[in-house]
PDB file of N, CA, C and O in Angstrom:
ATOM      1  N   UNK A   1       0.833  -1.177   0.000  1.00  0.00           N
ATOM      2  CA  UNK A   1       0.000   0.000   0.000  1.00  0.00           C
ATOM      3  C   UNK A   1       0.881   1.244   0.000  1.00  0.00           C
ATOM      4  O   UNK A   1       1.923   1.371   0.642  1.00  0.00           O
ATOM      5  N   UNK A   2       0.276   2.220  -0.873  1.00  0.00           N
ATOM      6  CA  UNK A   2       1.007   3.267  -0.555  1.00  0.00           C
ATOM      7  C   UNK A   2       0.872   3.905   0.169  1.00  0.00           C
ATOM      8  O   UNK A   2      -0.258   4.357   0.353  1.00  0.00           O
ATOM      9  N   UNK A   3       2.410   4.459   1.323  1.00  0.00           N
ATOM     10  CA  UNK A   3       2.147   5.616   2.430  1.00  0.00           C
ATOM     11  C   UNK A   3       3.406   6.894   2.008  1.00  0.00           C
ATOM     12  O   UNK A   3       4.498   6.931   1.441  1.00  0.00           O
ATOM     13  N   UNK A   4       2.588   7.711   2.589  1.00  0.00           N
ATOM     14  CA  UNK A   4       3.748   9.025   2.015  1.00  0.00           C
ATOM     15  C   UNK A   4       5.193   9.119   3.033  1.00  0.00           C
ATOM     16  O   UNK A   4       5.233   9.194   4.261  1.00  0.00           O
ATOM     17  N   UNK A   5       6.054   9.094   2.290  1.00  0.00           N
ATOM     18  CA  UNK A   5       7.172   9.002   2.550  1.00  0.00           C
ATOM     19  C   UNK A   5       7.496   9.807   3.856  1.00  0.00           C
ATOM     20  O   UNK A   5       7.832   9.209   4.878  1.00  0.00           O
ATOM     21  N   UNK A   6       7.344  11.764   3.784  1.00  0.00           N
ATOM     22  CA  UNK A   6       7.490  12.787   4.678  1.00  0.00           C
ATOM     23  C   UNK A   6       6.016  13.000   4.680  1.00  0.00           C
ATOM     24  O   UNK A   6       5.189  12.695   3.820  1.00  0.00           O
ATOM     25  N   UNK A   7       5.833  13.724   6.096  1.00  0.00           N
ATOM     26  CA  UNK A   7       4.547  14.473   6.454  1.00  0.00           C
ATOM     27  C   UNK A   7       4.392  15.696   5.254  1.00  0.00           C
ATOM     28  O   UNK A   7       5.309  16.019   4.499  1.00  0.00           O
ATOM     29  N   UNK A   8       3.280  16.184   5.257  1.00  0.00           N
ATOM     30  CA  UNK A   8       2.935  17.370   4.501  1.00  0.00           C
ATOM     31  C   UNK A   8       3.013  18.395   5.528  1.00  0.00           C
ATOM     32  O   UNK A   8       2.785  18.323   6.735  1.00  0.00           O
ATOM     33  N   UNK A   9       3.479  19.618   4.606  1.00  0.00           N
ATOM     34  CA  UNK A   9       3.352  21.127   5.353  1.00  0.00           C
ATOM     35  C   UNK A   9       2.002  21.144   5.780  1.00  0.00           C
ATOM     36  O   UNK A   9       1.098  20.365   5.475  1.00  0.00           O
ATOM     37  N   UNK A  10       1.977  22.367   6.704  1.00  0.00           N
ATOM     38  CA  UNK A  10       0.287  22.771   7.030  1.00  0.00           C
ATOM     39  C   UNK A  10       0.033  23.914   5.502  1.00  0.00           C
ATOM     40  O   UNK A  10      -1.021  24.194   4.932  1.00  0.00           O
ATOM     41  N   UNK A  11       1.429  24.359   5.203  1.00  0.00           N
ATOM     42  CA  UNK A  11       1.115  25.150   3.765  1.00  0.00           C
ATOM     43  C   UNK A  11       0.293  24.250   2.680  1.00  0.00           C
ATOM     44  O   UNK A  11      -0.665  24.576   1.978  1.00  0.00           O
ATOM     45  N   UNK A  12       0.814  23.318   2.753  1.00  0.00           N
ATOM     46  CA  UNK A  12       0.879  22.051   1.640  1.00  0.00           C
ATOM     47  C   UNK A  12      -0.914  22.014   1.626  1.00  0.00           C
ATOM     48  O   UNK A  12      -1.663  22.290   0.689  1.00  0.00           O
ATOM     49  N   UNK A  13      -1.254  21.570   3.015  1.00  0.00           N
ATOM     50  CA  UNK A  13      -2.350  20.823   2.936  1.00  0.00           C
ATOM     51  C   UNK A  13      -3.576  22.178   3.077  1.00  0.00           C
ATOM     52  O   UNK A  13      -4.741  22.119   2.683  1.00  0.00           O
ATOM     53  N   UNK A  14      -2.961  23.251   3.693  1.00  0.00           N
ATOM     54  CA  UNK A  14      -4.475  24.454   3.254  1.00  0.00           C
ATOM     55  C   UNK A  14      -4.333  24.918   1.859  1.00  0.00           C
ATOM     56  O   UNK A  14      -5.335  25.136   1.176  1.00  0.00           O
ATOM     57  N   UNK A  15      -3.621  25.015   1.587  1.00  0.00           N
ATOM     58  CA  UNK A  15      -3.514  24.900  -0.134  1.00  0.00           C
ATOM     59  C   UNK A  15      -4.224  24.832  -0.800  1.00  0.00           C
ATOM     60  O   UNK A  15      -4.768  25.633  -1.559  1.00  0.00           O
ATOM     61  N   UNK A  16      -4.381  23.191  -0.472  1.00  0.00           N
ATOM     62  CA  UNK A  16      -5.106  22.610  -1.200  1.00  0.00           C
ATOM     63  C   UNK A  16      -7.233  22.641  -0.778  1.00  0.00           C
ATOM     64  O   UNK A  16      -8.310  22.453  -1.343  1.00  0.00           O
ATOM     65  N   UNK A  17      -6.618  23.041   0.657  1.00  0.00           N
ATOM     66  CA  UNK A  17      -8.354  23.625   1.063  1.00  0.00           C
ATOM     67  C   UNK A  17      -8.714  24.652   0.957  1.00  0.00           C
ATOM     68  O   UNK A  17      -9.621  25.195   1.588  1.00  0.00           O
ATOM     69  N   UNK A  18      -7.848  25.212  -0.123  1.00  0.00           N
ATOM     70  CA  UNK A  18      -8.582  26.985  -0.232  1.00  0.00           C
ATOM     71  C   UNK A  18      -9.543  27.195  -0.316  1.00  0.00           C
ATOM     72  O   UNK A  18     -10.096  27.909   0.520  1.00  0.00           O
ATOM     73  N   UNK A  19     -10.497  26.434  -1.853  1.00  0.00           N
ATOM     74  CA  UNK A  19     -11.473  26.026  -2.114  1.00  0.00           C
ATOM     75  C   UNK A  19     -12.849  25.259  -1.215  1.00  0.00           C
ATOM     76  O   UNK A  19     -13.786  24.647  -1.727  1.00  0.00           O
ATOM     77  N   UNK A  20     -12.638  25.494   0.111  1.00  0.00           N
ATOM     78  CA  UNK A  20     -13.397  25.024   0.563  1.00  0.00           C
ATOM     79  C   UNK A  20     -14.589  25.755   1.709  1.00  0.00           C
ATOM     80  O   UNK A  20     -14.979  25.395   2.820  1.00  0.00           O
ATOM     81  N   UNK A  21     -14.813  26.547   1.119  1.00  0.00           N
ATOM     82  CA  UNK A  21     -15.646  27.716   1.559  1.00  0.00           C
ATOM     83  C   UNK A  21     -16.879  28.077   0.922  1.00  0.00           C
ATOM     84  O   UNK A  21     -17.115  28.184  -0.282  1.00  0.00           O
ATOM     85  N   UNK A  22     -17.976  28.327   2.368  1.00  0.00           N
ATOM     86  CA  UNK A  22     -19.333  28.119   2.016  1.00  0.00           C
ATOM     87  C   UNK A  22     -19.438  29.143   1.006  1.00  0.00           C
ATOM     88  O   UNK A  22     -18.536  29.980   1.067  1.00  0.00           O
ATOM     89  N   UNK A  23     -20.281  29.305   0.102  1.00  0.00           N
ATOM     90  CA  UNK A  23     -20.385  29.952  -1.183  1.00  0.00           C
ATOM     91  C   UNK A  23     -22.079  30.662  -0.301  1.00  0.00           C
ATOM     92  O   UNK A  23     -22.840  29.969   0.375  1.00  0.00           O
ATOM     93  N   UNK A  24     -22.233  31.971  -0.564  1.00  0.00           N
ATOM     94  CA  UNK A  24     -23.521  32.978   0.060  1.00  0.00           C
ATOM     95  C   UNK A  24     -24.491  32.697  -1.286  1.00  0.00           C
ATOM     96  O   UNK A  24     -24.083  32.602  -2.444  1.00  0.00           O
ATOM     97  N   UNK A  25     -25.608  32.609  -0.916  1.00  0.00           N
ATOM     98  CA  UNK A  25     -26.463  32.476  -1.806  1.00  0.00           C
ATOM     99  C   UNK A  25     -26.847  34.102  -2.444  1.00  0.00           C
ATOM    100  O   UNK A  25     -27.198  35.087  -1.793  1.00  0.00           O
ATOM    101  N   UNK A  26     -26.617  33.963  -4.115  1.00  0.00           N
ATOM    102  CA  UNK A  26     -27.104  35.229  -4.752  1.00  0.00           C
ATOM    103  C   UNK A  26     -28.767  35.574  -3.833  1.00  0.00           C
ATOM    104  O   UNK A  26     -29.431  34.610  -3.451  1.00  0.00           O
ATOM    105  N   UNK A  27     -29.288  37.114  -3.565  1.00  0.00           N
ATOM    106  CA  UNK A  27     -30.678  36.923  -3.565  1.00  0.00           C
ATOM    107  C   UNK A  27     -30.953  38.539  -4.837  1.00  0.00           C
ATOM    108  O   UNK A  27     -30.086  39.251  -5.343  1.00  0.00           O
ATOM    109  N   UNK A  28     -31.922  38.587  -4.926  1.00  0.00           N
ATOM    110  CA  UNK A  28     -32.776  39.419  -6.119  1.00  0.00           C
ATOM    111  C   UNK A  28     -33.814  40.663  -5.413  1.00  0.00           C
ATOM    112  O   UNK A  28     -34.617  40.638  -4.480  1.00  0.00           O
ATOM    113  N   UNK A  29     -33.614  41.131  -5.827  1.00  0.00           N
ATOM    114  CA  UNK A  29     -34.982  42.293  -5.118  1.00  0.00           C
ATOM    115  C   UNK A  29     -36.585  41.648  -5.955  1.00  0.00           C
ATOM    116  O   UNK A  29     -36.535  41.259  -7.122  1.00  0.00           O
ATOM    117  N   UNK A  30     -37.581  41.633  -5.348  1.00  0.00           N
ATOM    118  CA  UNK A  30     -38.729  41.559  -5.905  1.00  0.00           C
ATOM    119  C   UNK A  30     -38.923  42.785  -6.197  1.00  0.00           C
ATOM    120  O   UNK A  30     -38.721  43.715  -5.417  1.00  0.00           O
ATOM    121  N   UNK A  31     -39.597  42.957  -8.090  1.00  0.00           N
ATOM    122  CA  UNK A  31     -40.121  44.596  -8.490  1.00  0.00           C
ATOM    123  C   UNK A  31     -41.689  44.508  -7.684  1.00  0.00           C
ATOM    124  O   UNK A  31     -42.388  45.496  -7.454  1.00  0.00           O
ATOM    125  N   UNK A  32     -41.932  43.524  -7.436  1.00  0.00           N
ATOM    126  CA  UNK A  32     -43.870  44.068  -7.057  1.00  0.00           C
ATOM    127  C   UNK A  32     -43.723  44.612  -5.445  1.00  0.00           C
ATOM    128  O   UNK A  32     -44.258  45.645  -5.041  1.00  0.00           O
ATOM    129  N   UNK A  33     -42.636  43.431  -4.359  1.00  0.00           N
ATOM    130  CA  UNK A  33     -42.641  44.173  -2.841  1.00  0.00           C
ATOM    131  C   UNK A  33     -41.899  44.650  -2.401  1.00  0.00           C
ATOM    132  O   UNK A  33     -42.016  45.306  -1.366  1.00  0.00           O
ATOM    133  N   UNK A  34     -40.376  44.404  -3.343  1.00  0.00           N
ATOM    134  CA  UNK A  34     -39.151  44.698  -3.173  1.00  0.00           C
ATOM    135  C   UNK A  34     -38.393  44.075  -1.504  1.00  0.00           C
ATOM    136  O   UNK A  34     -37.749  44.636  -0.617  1.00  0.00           O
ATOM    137  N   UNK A  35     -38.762  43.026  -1.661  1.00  0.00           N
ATOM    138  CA  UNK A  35     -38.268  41.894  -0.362  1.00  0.00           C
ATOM    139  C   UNK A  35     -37.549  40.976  -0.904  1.00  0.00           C
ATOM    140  O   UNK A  35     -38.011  40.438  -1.910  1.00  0.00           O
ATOM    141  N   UNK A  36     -36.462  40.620  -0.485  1.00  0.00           N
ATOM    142  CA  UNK A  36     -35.633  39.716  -1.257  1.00  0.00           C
ATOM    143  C   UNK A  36     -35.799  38.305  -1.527  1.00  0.00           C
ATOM    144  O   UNK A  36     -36.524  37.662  -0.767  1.00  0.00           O
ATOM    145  N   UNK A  37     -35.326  37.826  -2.338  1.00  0.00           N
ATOM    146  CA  UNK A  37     -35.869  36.492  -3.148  1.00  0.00           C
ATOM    147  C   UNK A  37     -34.893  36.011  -3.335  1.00  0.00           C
ATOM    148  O   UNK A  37     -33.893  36.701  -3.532  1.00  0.00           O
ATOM    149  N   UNK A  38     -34.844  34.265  -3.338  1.00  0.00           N
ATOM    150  CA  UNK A  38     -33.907  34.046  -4.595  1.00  0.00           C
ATOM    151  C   UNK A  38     -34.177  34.106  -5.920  1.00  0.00           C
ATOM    152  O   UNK A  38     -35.360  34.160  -6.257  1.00  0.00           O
ATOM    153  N   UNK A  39     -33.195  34.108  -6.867  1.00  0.00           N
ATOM    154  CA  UNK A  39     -33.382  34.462  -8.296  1.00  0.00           C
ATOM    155  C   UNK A  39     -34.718  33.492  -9.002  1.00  0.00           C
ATOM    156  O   UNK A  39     -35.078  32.689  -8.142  1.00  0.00           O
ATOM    157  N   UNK A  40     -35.330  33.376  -9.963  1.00  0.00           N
ATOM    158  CA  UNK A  40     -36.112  32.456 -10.739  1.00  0.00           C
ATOM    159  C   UNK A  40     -37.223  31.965 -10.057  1.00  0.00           C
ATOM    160  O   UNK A  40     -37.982  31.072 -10.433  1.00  0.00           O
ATOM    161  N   UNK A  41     -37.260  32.560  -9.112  1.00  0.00           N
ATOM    162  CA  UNK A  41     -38.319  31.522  -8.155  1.00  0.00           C
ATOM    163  C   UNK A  41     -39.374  32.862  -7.868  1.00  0.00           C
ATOM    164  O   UNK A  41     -39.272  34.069  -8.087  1.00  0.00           O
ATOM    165  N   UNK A  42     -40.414  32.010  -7.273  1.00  0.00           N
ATOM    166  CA  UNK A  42     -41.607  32.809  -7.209  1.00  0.00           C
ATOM    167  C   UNK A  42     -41.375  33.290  -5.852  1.00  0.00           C
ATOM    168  O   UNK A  42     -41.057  32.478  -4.983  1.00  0.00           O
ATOM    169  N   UNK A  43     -41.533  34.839  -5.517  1.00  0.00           N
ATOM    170  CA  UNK A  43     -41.473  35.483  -4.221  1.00  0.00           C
ATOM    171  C   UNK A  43     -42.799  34.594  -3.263  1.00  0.00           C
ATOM    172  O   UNK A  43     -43.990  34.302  -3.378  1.00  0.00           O
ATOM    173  N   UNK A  44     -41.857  34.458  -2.465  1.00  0.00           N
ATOM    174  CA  UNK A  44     -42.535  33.524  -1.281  1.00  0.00           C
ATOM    175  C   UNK A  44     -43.380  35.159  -0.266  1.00  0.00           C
ATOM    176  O   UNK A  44     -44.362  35.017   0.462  1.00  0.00           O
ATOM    177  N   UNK A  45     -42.985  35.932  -0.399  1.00  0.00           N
ATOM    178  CA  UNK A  45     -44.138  37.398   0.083  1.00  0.00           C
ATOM    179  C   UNK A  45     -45.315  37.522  -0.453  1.00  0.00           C
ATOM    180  O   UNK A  45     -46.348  37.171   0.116  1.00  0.00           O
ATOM    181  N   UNK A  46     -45.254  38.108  -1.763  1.00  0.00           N
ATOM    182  CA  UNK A  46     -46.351  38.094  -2.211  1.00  0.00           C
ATOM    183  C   UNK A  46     -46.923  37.440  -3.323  1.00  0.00           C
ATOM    184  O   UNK A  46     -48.005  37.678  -3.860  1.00  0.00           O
ATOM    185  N   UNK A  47     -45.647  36.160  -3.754  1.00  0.00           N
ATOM    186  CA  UNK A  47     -46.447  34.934  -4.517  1.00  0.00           C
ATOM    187  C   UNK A  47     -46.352  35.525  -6.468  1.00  0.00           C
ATOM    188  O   UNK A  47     -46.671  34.976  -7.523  1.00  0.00           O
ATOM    189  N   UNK A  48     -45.806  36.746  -6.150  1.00  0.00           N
ATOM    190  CA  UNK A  48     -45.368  36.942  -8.058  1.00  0.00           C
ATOM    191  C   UNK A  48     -44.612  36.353  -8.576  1.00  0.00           C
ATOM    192  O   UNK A  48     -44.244  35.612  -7.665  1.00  0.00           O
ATOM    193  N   UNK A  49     -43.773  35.965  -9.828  1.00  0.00           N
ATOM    194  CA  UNK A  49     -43.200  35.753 -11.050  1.00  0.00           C
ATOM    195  C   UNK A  49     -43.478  36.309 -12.150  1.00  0.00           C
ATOM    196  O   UNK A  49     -44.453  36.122 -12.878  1.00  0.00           O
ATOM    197  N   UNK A  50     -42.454  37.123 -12.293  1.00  0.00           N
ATOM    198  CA  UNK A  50     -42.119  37.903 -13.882  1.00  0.00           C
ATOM    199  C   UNK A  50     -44.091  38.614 -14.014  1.00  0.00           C
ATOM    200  O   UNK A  50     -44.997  38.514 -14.841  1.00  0.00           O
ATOM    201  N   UNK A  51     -43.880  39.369 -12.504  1.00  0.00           N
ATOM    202  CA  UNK A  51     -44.821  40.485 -13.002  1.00  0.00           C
ATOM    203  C   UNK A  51     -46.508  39.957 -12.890  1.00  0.00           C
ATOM    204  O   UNK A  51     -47.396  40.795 -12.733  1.00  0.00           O
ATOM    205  N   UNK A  52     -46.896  38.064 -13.018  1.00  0.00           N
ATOM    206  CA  UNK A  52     -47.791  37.613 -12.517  1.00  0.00           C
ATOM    207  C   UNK A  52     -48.308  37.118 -11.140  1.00  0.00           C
ATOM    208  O   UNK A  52     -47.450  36.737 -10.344  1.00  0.00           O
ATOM    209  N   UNK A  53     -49.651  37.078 -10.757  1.00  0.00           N
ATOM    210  CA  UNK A  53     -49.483  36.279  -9.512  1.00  0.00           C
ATOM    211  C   UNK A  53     -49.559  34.676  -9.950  1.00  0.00           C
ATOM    212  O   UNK A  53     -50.214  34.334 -10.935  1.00  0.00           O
ATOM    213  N   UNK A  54     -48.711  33.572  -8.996  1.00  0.00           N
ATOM    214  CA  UNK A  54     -48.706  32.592  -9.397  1.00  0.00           C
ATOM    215  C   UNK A  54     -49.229  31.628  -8.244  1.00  0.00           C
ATOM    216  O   UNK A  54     -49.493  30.427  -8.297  1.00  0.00           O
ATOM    217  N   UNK A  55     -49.300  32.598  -7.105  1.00  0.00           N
ATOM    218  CA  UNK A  55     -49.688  31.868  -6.303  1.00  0.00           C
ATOM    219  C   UNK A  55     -50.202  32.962  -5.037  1.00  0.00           C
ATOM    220  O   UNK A  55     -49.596  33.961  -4.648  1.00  0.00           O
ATOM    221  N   UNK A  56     -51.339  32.496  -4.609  1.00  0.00           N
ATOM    222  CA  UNK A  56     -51.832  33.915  -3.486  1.00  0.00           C
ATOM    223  C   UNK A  56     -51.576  33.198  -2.300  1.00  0.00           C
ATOM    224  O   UNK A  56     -51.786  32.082  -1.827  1.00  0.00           O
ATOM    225  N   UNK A  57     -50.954  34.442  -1.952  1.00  0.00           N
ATOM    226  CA  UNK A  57     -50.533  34.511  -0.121  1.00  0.00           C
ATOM    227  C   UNK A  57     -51.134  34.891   0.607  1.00  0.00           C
ATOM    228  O   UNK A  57     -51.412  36.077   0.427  1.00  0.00           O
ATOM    229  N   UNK A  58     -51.767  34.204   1.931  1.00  0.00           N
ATOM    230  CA  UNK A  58     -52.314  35.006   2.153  1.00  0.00           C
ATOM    231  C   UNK A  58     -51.691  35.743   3.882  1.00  0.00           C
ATOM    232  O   UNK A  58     -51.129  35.060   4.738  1.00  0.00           O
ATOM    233  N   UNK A  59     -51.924  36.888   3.977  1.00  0.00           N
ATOM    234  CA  UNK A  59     -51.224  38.031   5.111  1.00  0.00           C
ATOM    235  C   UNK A  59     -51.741  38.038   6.231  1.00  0.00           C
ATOM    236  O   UNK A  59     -52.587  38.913   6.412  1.00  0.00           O
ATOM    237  N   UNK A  60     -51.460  37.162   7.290  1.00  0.00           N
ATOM    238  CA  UNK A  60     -52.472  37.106   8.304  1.00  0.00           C
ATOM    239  C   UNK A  60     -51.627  37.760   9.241  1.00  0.00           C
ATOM    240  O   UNK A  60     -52.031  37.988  10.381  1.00  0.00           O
TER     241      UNK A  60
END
C-alpha cells in the first residue's frame, strides 16, 4: 500500500483547502414588494413571477 514518505506542510495541505468555503447564496430584489428572493423563483411574500401572480398569499 502506498504511504507518504514525509509528512505534509500545514502550507501544503491548506492549499489545497482553499477552495473550501461556504459559497452565500445570490438573492434578487422583488419589483412588485421589493423583499428579497432568490433568483427564478416565485417570491414567497407576495407569490409573483415575472410580473404575474402565481400563487396567493395570504397576510395574516
Amino acid at each position: 500500500m502506498a504511504n507518504p514518505k514525509r509528512r505534509h506542510s500545514r502550507q501544503r495541505r491548506d492549499k489545497r483547502r482553499t477552495n473550501w468555503k461556504i459559497k452565500t447564496n445570490s438573492l434578487s430584489v422583488c419589483p412588485q414588494c421589493k423583499s428579497a428572493k432568490l433568483p427564478h423563483r416565485v417570491c414567497p411574500t407576495c407569490g409573483y413571477y415575472k410580473g404575474k401572480e402565481v400563487v396567493s398569499v395570504d397576510i395574516a
